[in-house]
C-alpha positions in Angstrom: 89.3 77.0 129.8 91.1 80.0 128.0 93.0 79.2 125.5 95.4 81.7 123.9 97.3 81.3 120.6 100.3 83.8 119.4 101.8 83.1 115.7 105.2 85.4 115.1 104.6 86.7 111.2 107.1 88.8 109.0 105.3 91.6 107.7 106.5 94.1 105.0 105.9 97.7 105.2 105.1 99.3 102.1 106.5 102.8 102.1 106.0 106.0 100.0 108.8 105.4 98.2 107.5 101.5 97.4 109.9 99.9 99.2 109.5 97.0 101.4 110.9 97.2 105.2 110.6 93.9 107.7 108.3 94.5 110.6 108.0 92.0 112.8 104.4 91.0 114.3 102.5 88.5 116.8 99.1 87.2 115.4 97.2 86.4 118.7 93.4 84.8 119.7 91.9 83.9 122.7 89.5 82.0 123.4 88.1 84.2 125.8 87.1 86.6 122.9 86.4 84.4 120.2 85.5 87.2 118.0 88.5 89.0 117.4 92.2 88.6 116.3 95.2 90.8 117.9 98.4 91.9 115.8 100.8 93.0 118.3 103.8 95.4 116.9 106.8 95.6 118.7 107.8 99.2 120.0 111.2 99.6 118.5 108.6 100.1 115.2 106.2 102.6 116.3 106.3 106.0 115.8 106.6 106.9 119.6 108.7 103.4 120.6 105.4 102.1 122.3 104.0 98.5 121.3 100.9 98.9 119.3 98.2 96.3 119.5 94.9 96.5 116.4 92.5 94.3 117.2 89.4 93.4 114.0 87.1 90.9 113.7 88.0 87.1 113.0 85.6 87.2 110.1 88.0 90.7 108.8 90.6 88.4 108.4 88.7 85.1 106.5 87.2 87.8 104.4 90.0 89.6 103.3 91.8 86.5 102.5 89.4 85.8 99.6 88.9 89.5 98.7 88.9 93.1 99.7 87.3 93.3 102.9 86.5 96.0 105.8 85.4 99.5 106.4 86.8 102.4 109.3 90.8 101.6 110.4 91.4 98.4 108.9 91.2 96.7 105.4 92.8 93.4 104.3 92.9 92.4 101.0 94.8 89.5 98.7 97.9 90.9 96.7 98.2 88.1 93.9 98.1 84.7 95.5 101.6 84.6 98.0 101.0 88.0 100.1 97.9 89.8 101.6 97.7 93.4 102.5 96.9 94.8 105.7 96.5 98.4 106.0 96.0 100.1 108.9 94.3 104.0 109.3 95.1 106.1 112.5 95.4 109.6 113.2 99.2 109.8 112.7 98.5 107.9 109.2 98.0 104.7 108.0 100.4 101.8 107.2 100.6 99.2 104.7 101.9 95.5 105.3 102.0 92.8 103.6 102.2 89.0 105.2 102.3 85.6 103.5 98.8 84.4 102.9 99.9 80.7 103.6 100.9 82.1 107.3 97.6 84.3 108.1 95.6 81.3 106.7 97.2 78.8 109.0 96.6 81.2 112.1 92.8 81.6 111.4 92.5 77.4 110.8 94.3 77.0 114.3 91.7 79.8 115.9 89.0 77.5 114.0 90.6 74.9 116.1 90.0 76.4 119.2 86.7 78.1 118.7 84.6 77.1 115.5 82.7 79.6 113.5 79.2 79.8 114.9 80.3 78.4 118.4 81.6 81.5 119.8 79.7 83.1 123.2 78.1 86.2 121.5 76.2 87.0 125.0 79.5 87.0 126.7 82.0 88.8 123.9 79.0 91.3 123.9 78.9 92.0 127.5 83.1 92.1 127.3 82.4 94.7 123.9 80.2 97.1 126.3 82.6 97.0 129.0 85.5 97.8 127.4 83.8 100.9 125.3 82.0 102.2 128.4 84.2 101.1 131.1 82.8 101.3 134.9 79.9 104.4 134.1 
């Protein structure tokens, strides 16, 4: 059975000039890739008014909770003990945010919930992981 959770979180951009700008953002899982968390942006935020989707590992997100964590186009760290930083590389740039620890902790107990740490179907997320990179060649 697929279960699919979505969590609405308050994020705060961190701009150039160091202030702080509300972005709004859905955490998502499914239990059909138990390997990965979503954050979904809305497109009235983007730089070309599209929604904009990252997906990272599960394990990203419980590591960076406790420390700096991740390599490539995402990197979460904890920003004293109230806020964690996301920050997020693309070609256009990258973006900083920062979301409440208490909320991002609570959405990766309630994917716990769902799919425990060890029990997720590697043979099937891998098989899912080639498809999507390599499509139908």
């Amino acid at each position: 059975m697929d279960i699919t959770l979505e969590q609405p979180a308050r994020g705060r951009l961190i701009t150039a000039e160091e202030q702080e700008l509300p972005v709004p953002a859905t955490f998502r899982y499914s239990s059909t890739d138990p390997l990965a968390v979503h954050v979904e942006f809305p497109p009235d935020v983007s730089l070309d008014g599209t929604g904009v989707t990252w997906t990272f590992g599960r394990s990203l997100l419980e590591e960076g909770l406790r420390g700096p964590a991740g390599a490539g186009d995402v990197h979460i760290w904890p920003c004293g003990r109230a806020r964690t930083v996301l920050e997020f590389h693309s070609p256009f740039g990258l973006a900083l945010l920062q979301f409440d620890t208490d909320a991002l902790q609570r959405f990766l107990l309630r994917t716990y919930a769902v799919v425990a740490t060890g029990e997720e179907d590697l043979d099937t997320a891998v098989d899912r992981g080639i498809s999507a990179l390599f499509g139908n060649v």
